[in-house]
ZAPAPA-894864 format. One line per field, with one value per residue (C-alpha): chain; x, y, z; residue number from 0. Coordinates in nm, 4 decimals. Layout:
! ZAPAPA-894864
chaine	A / ... .
x	X / ... .
y	Y / ... .
z	Z / ... .
num	NUM / ... .
! end
This chain:
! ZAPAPA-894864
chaine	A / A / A / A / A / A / A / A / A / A / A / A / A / A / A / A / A / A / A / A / A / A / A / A / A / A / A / A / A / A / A / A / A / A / A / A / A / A / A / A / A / A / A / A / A / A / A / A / A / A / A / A / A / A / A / A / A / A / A / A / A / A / A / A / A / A / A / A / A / A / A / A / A / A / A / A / A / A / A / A / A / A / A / A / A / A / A / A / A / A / A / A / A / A / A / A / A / A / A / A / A / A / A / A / A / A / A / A / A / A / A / A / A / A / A / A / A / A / A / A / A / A / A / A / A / A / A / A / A / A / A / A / A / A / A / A / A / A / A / A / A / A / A / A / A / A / A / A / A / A / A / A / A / A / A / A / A / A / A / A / A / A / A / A / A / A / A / A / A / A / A / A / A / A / A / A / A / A / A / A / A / A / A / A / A / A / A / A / A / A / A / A / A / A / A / A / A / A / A / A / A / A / A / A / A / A / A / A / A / A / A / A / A / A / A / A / A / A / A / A / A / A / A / A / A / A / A / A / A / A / A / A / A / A / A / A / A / A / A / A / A / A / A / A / A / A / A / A / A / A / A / A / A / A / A / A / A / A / A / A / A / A / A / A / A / A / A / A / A / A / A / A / A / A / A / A / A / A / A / A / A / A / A / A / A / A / A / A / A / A .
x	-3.4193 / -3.5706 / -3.9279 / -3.9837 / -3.8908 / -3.9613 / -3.8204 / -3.9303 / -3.7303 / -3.7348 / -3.6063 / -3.5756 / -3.3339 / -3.4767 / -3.4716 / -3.2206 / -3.2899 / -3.6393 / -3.5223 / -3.2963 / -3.5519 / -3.7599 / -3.5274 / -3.2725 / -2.9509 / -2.7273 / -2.7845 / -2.5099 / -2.2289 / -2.4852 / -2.2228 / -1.9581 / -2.2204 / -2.4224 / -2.6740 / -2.6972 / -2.9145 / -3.1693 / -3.5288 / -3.8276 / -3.9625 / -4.3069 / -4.3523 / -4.3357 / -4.0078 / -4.1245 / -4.0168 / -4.2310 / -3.9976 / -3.6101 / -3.4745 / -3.1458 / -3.0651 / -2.8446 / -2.7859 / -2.8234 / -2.7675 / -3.0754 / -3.2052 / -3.2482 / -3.3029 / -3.4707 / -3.4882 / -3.8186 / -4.0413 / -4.3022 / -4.5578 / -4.4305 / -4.3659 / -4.7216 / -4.7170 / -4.4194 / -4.4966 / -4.7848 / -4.6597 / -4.3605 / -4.6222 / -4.8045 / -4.4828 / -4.3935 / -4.5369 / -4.3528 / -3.9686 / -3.9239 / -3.8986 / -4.1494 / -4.1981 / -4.2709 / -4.3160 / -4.0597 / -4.2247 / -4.2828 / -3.9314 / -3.6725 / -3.6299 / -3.3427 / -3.1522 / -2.8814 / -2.5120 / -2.4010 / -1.9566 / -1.8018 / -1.9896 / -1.8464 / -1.8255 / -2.0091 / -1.7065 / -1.7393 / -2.0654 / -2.0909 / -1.8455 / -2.0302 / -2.3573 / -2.2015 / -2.1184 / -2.4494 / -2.5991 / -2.7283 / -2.7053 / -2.5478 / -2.5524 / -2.3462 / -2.5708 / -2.3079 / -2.0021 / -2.0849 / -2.4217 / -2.4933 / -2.7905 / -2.8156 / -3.1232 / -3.1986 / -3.4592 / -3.5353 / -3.4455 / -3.0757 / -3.0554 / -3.1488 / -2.8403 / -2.6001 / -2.6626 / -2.7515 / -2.3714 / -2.3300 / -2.6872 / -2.8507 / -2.9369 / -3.3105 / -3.5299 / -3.4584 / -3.0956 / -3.1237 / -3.3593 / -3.1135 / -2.8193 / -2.9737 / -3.0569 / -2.7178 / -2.5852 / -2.7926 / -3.0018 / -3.3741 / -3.6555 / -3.9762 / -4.3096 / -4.6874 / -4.7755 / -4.4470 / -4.4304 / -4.5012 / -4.3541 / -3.9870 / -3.7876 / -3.4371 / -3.1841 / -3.4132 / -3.3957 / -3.0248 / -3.0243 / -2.7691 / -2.5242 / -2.5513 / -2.4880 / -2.8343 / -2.8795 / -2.7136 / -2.7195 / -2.5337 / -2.7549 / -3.0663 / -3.4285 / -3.6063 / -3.9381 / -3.9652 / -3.5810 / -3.7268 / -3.7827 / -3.5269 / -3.2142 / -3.3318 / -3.3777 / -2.9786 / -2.8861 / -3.0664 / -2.9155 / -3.1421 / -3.2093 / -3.3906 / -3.4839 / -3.2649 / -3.2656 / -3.1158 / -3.0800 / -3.2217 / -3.1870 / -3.4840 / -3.5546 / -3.6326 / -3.9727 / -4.0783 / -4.3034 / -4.3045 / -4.4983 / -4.3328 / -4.4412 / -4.5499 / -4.4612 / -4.1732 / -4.1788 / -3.9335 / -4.1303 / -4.5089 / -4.3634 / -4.3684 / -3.9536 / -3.9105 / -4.1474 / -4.0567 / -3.8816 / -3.7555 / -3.7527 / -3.6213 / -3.5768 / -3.2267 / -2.9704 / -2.9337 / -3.2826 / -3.4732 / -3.2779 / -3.4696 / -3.4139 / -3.6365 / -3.6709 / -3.5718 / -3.6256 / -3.2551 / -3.3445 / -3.4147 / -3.0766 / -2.9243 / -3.1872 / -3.3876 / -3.7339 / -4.0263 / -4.2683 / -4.5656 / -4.5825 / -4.3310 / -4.1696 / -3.7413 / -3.7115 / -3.5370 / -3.1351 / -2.9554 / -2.6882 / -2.4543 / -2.4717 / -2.1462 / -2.1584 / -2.1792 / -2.4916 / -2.4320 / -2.5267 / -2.8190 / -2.7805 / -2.9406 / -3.1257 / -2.8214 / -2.5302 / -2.7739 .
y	5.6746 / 5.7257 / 5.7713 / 5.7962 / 6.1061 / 6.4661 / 6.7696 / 7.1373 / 7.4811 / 7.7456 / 8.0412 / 8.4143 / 8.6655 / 8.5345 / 8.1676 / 8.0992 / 8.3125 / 8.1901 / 7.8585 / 7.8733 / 7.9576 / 7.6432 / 7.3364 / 7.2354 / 7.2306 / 7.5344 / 7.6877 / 7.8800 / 7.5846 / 7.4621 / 7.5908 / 7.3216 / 7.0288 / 7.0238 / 6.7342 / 6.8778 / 6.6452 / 6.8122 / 6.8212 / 6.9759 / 7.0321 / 7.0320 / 7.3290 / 7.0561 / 6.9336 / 6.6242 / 6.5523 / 6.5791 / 6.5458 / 6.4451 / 6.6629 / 6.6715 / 7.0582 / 7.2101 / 7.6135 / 7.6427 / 7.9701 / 8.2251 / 7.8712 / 7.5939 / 7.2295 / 7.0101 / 6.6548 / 6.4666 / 6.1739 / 6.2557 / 6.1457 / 6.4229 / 6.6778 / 6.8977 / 6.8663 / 7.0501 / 7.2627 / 7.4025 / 7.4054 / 7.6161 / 7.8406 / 7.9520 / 8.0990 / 8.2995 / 8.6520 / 8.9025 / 8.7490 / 8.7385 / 8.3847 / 8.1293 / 7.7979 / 7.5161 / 7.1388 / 7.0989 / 6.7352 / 6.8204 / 6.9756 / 6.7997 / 6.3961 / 6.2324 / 5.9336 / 5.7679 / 5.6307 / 5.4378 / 5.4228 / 5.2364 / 5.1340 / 5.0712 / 5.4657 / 5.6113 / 5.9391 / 5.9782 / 6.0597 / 6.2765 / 6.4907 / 6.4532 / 6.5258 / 6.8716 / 6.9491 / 6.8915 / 7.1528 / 6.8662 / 6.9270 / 6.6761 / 6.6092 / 6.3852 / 6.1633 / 5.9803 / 5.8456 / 5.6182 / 5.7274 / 6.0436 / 6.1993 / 6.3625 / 6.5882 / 6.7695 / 6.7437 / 6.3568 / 6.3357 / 6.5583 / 6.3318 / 5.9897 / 6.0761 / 6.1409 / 5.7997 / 5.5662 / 5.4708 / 5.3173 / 5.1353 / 5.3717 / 5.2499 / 5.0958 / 5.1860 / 4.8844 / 4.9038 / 5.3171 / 5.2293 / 4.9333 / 5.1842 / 5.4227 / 5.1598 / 5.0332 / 5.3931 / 5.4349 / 5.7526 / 5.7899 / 5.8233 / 5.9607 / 5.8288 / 5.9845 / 5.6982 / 5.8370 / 6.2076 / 6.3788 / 6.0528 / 6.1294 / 6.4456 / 6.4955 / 6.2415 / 5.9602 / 5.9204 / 5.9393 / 6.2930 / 6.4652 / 6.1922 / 6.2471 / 6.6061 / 6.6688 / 6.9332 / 7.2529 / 7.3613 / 7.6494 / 7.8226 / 8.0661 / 7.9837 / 7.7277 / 7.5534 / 7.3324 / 7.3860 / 7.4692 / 7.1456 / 6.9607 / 7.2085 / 7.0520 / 6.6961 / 6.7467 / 6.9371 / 6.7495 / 6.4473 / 6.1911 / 6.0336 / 5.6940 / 5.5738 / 5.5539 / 5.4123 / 5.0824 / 4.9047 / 4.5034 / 4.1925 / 4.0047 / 3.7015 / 3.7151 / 3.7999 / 3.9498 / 4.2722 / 4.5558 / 4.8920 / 5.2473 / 5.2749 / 4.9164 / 4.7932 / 4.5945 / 4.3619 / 4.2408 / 3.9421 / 4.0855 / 4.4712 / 4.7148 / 4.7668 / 4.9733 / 5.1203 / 5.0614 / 5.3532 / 5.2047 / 4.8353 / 4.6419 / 4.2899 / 4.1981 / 3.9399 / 3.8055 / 3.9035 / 4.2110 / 4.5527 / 4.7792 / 5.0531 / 5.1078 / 5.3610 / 5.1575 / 5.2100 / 5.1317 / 4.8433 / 4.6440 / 4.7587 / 4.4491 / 4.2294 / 3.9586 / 4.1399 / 4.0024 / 4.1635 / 4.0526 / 3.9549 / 3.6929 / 3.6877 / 3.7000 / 3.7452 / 4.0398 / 4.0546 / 4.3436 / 4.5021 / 4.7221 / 5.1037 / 5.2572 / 5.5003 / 5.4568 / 5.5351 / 5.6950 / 5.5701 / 5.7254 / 5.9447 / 5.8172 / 6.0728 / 5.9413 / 6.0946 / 6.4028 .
z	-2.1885 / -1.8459 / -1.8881 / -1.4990 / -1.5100 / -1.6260 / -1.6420 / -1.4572 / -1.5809 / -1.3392 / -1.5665 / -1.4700 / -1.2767 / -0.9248 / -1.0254 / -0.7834 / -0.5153 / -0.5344 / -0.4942 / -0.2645 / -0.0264 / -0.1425 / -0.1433 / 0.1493 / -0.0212 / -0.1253 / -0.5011 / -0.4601 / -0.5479 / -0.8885 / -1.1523 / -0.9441 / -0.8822 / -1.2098 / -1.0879 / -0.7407 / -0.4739 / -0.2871 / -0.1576 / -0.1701 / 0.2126 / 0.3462 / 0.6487 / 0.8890 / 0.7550 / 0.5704 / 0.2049 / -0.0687 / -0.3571 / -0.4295 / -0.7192 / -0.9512 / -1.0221 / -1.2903 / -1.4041 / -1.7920 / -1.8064 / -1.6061 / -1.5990 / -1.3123 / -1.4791 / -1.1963 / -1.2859 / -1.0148 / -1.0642 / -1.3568 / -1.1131 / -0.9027 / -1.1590 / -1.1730 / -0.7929 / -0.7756 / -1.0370 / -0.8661 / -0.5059 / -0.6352 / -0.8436 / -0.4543 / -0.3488 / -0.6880 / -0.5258 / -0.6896 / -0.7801 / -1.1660 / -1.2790 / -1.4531 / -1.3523 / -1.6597 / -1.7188 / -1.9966 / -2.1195 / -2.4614 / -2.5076 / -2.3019 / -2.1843 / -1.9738 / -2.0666 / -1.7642 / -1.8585 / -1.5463 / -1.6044 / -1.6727 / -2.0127 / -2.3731 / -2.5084 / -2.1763 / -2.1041 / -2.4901 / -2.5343 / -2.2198 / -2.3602 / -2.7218 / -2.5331 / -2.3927 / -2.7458 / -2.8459 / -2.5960 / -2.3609 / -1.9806 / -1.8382 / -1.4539 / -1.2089 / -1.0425 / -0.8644 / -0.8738 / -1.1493 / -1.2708 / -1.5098 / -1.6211 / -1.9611 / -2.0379 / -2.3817 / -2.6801 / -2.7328 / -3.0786 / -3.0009 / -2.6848 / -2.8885 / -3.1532 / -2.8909 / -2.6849 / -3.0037 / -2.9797 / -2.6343 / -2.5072 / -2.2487 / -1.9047 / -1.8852 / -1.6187 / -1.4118 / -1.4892 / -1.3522 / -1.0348 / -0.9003 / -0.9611 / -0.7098 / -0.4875 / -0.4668 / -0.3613 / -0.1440 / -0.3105 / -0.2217 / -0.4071 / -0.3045 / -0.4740 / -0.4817 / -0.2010 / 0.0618 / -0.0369 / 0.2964 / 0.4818 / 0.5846 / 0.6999 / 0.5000 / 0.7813 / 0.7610 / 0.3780 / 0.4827 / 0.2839 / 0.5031 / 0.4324 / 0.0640 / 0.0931 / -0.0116 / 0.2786 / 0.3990 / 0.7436 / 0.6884 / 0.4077 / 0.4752 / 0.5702 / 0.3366 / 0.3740 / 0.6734 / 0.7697 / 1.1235 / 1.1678 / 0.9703 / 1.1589 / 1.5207 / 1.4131 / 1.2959 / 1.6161 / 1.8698 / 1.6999 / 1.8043 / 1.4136 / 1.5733 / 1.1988 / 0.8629 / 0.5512 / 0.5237 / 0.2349 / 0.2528 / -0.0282 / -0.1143 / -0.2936 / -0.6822 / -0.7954 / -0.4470 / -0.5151 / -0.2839 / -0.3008 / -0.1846 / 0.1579 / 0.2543 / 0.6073 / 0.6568 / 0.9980 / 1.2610 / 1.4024 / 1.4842 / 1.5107 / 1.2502 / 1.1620 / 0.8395 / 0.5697 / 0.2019 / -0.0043 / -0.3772 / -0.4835 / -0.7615 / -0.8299 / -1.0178 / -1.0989 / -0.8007 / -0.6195 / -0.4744 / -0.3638 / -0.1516 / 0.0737 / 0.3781 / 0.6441 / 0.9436 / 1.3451 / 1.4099 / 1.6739 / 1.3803 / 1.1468 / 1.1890 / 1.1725 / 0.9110 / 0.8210 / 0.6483 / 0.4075 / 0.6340 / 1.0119 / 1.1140 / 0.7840 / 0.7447 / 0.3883 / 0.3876 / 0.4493 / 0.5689 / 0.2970 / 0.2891 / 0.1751 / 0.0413 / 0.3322 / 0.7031 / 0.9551 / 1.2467 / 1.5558 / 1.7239 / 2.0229 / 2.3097 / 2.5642 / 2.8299 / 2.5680 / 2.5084 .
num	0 / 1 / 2 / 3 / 4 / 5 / 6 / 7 / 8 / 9 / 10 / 11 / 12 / 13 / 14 / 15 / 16 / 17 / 18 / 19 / 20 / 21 / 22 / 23 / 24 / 25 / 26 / 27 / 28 / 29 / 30 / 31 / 32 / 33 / 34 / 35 / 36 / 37 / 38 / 39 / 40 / 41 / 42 / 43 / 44 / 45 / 46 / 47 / 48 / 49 / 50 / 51 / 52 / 53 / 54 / 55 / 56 / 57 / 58 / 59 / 60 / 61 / 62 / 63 / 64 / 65 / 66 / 67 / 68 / 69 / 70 / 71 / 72 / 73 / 74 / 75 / 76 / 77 / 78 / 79 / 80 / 81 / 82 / 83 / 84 / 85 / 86 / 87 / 88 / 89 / 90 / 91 / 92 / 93 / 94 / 95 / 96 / 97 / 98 / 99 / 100 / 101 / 102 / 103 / 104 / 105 / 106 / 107 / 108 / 109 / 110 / 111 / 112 / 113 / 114 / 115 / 116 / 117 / 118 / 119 / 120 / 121 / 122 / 123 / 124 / 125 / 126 / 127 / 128 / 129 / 130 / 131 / 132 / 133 / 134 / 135 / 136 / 137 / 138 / 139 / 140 / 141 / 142 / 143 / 144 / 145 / 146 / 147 / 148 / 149 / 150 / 151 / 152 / 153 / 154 / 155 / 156 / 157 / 158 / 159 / 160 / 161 / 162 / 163 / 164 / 165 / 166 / 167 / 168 / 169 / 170 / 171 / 172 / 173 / 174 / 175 / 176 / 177 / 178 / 179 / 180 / 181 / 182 / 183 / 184 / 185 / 186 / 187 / 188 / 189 / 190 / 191 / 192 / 193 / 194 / 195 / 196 / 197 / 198 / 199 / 200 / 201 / 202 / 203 / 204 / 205 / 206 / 207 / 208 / 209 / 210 / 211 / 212 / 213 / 214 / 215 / 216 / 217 / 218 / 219 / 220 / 221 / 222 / 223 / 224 / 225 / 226 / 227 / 228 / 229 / 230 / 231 / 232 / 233 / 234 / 235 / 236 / 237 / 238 / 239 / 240 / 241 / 242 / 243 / 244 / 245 / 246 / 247 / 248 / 249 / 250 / 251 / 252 / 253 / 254 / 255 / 256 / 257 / 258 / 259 / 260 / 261 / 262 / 263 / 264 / 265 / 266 / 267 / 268 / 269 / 270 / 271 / 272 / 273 / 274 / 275 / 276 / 277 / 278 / 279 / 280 / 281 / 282 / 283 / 284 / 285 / 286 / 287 / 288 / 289 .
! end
């Protein structure tokens, strides 16, 4: 089971509608991407949460951080007005568990957890999320050792998907948490909240900071939005961490001077070694190519 995270229903006629205005990528594909990426936008273009969405009927199911849950809850609850739809913490009546493929039984009890009335959305290309009542969701998964925590959080890193934590919400528009690479945003949808901002970062095309992903060594400890340094200059600022097998996996928001370079958790340091994401980063445009 993932603990981590909680659950928010969005149920009514204008559920979609209403949230299509609110979060940057399309609603209108959910039916064909159950587990759709997206975020939820400040009005200056700065994320505040990153969300998995599925339809369950007049129903949205948005998967976010339980520390971000009655945030978004209550931000969503201001812009309500008049559209028929309630908004609800679903704690108490639904969990989520993660199968990363392959595993030992992990297509079988997806397709026994659709049987069993459990939503189940892609996360990835090897990760799935599974979200029902715990004690349904605990029967269907018994059989083939859900993913821990740990196990779930080094997954992510290792594609490359961002999380967002109480400490960075507010921190990063959509392209620096590499969002538009994952799909996560439409620029070909309606108006949503800060997608003023986030359209002309995308068309002026001058992204001067991504997230890269770094290796650490074992036992390091990092906090969501610590500094990361190249030397005596400020380089990167922490997004997830995880230590594993072989060491720490981060990913870090990055001024791209510094992508191929050794960083260090404190002034001077080179701890930290570049790795590779399983998608490219474009190059920045410079003002000269503009």
């Amino acid at each position: 089971m993932l603990p981590a995270f909680s659950v928010v229903a969005v149920s009514g006629r204008d559920a979609r509608s209403f949230l299509q205005g609110q979060l940057t990528n399309d609603l209108l594909g959910l039916e064909r991407h159950p587990g759709l990426l997206a975020a939820a936008c400040n009005r200056e273009g700065r994320v505040l949460e990153v969300l998995r969405l599925a339809a369950h009927g007049d129903t949205v199911l948005i998967v976010v951080r339980r520390s971000l849950a009655a945030p978004l809850v209550a931000r969503l609850g201001r812009f309500v007005m008049r559209a028929e739809l309630a908004i609800a913490n679903q704690d108490d009546a639904l969990a989520v568990a993660g199968l990363i493929d392959p595993m030992p039984g992990g297509a079988r009890t997806a397709a026994q957890a659709s049987a069993s009335g459990i939503t189940v959305m892609v996360a990835g290309a090897r990760r799935l999320l599974l979200v029902g009542p715990p004690a349904v969701l605990e029967t269907v998964v018994q059989d083939c050792d859900p993913v821990g925590p740990g196990e779930w959080e080094r997954a992510c890193i290792e594609d490359g998907e961002p999380t967002v934590h109480p400490e960075t919400a507010g921190h990063w528009i959509p392209q620096m948490l590499n969002l538009d690479l994952l799909s996560a945003v439409s620029f070909s949808k309606g108006c949503y909240v800060g997608q003023e901002i986030v359209a002309r970062t995308q068309n002026l095309g001058r992204i001067k900071r991504r997230m890269l992903r770094f290796a650490g060594p074992a036992g390091a400890t990092f906090a969501p939005g610590q500094m990361l340094y190249s030397g005596e200059s400020q380089a990167a600022q922490l997004v997830a961490s995880c230590d594993g097998p072989a060491g720490a996996e981060l990913l870090a928001v990055t001024d791209l001077r510094y992508c191929s370079e050794l960083l260090g958790s404190s002034r001077g340091g080179s701890e930290l070694v570049p790795a590779d994401l399983p998608y490219p980063i474009p190059a920045p445009v410079t003002a000269l190519e503009a």
